[in-house]
MARKEPA-160374 format. One record per residue (C-alpha): residue number from 1; residue in three letters; y, x, z. Coordinates in steps of 0.001 Angstrom, whole numbers, plus 524288, in hexadecimal, padded with zeros to 5 digits. Each point is the difference from the previous one (the first is absolute). Layout:
residues N
{votor NUM, "Ala", {Y, X, Z}}
...
end
This chain:
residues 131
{votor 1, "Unk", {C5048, 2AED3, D8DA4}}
{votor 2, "Unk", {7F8A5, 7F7F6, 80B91}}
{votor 3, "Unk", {804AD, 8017B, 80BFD}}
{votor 4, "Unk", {7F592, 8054D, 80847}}
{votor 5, "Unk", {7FA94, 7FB65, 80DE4}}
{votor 6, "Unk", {804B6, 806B8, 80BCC}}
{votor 7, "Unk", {7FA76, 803B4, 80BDE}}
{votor 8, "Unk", {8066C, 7F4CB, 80826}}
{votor 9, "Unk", {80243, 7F093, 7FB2E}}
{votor 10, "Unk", {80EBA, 7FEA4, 7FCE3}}
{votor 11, "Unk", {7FE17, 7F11C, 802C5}}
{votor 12, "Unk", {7FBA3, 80175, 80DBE}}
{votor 13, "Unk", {7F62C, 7F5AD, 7FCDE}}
{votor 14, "Unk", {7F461, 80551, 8088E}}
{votor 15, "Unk", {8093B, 8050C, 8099E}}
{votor 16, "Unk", {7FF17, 7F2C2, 808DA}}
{votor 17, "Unk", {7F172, 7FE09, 7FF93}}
{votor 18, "Unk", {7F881, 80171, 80BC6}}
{votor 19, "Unk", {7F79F, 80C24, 80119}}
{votor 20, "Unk", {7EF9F, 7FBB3, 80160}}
{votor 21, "Unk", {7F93F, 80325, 80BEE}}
{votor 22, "Unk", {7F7AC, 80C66, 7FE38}}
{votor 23, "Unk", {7F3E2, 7FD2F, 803DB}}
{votor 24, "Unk", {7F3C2, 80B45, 7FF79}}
{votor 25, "Unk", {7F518, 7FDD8, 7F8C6}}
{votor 26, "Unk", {7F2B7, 80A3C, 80133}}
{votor 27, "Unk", {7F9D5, 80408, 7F1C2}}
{votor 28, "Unk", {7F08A, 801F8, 80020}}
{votor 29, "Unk", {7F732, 7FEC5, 7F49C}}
{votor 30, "Unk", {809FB, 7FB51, 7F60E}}
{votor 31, "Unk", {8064E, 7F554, 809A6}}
{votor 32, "Unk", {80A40, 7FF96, 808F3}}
{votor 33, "Unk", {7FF1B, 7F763, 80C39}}
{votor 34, "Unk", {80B9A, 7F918, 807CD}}
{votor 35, "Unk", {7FC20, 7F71F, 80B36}}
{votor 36, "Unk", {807CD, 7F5E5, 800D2}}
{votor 37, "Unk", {803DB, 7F927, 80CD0}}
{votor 38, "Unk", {807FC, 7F93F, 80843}}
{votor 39, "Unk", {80B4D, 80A15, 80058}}
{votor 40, "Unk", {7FD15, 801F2, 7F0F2}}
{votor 41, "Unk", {80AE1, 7FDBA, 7F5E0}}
{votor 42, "Unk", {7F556, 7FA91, 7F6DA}}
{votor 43, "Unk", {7F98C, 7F520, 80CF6}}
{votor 44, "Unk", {8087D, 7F56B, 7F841}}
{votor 45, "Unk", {7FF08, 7FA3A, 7F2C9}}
{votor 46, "Unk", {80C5C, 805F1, 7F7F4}}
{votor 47, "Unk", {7FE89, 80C19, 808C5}}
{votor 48, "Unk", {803A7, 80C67, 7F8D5}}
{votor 49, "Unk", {7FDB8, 80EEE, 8035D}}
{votor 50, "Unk", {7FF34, 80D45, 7F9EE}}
{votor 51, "Unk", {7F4E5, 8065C, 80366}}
{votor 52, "Unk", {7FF1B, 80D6F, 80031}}
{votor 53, "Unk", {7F365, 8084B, 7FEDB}}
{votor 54, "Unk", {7FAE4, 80E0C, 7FA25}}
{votor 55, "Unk", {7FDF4, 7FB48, 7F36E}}
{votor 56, "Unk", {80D97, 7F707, 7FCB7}}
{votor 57, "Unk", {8067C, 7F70D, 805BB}}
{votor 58, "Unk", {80051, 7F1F9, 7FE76}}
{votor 59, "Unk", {8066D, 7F266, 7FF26}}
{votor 60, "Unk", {7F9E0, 7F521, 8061A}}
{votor 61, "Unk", {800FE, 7F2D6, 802D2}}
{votor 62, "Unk", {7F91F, 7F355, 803D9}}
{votor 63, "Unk", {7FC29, 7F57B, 7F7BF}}
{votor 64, "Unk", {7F9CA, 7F976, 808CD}}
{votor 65, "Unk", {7F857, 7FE51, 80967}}
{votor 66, "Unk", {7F4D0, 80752, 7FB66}}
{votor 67, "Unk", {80754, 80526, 7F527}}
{votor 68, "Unk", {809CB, 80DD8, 7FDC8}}
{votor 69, "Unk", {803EC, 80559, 7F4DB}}
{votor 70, "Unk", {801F1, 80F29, 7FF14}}
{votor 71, "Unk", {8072E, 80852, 7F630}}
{votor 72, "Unk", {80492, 80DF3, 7FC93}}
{votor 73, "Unk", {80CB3, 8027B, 808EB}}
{votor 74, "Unk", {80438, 80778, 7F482}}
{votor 75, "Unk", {80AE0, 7FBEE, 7F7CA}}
{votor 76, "Unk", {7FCF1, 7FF0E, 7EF93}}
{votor 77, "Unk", {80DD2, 804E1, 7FDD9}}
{votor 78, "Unk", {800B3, 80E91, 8056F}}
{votor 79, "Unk", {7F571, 7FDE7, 80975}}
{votor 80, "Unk", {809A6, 7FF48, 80DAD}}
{votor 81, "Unk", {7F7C8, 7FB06, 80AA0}}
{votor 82, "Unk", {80229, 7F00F, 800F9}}
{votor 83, "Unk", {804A2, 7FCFF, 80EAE}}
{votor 84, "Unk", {8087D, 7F42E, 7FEE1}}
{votor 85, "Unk", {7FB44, 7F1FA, 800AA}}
{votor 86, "Unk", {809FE, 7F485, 80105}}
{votor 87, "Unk", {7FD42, 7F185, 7FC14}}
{votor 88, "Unk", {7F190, 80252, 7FCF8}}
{votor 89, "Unk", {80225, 80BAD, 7F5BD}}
{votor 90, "Unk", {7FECE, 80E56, 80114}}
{votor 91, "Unk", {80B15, 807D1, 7FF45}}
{votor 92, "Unk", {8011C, 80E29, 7FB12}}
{votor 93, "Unk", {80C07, 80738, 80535}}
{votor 94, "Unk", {80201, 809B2, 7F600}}
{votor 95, "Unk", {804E3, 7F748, 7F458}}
{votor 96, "Unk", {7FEEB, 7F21F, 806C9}}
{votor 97, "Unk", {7F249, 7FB14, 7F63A}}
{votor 98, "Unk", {7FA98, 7F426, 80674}}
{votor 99, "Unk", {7F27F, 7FC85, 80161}}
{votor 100, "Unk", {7F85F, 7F2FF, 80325}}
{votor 101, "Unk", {7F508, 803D0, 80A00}}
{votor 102, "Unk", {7F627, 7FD3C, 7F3A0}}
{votor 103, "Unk", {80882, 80C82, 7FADA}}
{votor 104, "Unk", {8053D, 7F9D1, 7F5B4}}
{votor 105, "Unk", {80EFE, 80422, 7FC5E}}
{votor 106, "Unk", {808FF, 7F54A, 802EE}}
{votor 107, "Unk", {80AE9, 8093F, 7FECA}}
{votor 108, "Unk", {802CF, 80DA0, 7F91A}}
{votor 109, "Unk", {8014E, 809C7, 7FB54}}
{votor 110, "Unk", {7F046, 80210, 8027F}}
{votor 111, "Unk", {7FB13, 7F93F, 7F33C}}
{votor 112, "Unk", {7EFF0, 800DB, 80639}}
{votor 113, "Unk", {7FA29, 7F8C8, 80A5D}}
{votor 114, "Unk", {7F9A5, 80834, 80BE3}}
{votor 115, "Unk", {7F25F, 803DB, 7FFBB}}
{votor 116, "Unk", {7F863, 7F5DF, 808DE}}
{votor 117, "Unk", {7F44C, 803C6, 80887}}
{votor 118, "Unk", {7F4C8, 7F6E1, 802BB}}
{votor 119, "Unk", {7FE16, 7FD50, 8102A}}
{votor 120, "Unk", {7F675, 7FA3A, 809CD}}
{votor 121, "Unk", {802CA, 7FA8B, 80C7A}}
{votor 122, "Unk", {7F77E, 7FD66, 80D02}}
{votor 123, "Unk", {806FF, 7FDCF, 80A3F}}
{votor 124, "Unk", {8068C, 8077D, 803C5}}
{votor 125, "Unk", {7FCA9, 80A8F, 7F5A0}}
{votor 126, "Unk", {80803, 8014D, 7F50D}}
{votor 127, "Unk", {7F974, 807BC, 7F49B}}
{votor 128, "Unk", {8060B, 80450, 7F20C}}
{votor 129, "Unk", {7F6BA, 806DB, 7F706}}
{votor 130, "Unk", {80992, 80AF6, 7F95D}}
{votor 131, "Unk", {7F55D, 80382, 7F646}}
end
């Protein structure tokens, strides 16, 4: 017999990582908006947030300057809600997986990356097409 997965991580190994900022995002036509600005955790390169909207929520994080990345906030393991991010990975605090923010696993037990969204961004717009 395996053992099975349980409902908390025995190792403690998301336990210390800094929740994201939640920040809103509005859903309309198949995107979801998030203006980014000065008080924004996404105004600096390496930024990170979870943004929340009616349709999901979100991981995001800048690239660059012009550039974020956004992915499913949903863990590939049993689907917990990633809110952790600590040395420039996501963090899911059900069973401790570890993402890059290009949502690939760097550390299980998740075996599949996260689903990545494409954006747009004009200042100070933020746009991620979720279809």
């Amino acid at each position: 017999m395996l053992p099975a997965c349980s409902s908390s991580n025995p190792t403690g190994a998301s336990g210390n990582a800094p929740q994201l900022t939640t920040v809103n995002g509005s859903f309309a036509n198949g995107r979801v908006t998030v203006t980014v600005d000065a008080a924004s955790p996404l105004n600096s390169v390496g930024g990170a947030a979870l943004v929340q909207s009616s349709v999901g929520n979100f991981l995001v994080s800048r690239a660059s300057q012009d550039t974020f990345v956004a992915l499913t906030a949903v863990c590939t393991h049993e689907q917990c809600t990633v809110t952790g991010f600590q040395n420039s990975q996501y963090v899911c605090p059900c069973h401790g997986s570890q993402y890059s923010t290009s949502g690939a696993v760097t550390m299980g037990p998740a075996t599949r990356a996260l689903q990545q969204f494409s954006t747009q961004f004009s200042t100070p717009t933020l746009t991620i097409t979720t279809t």
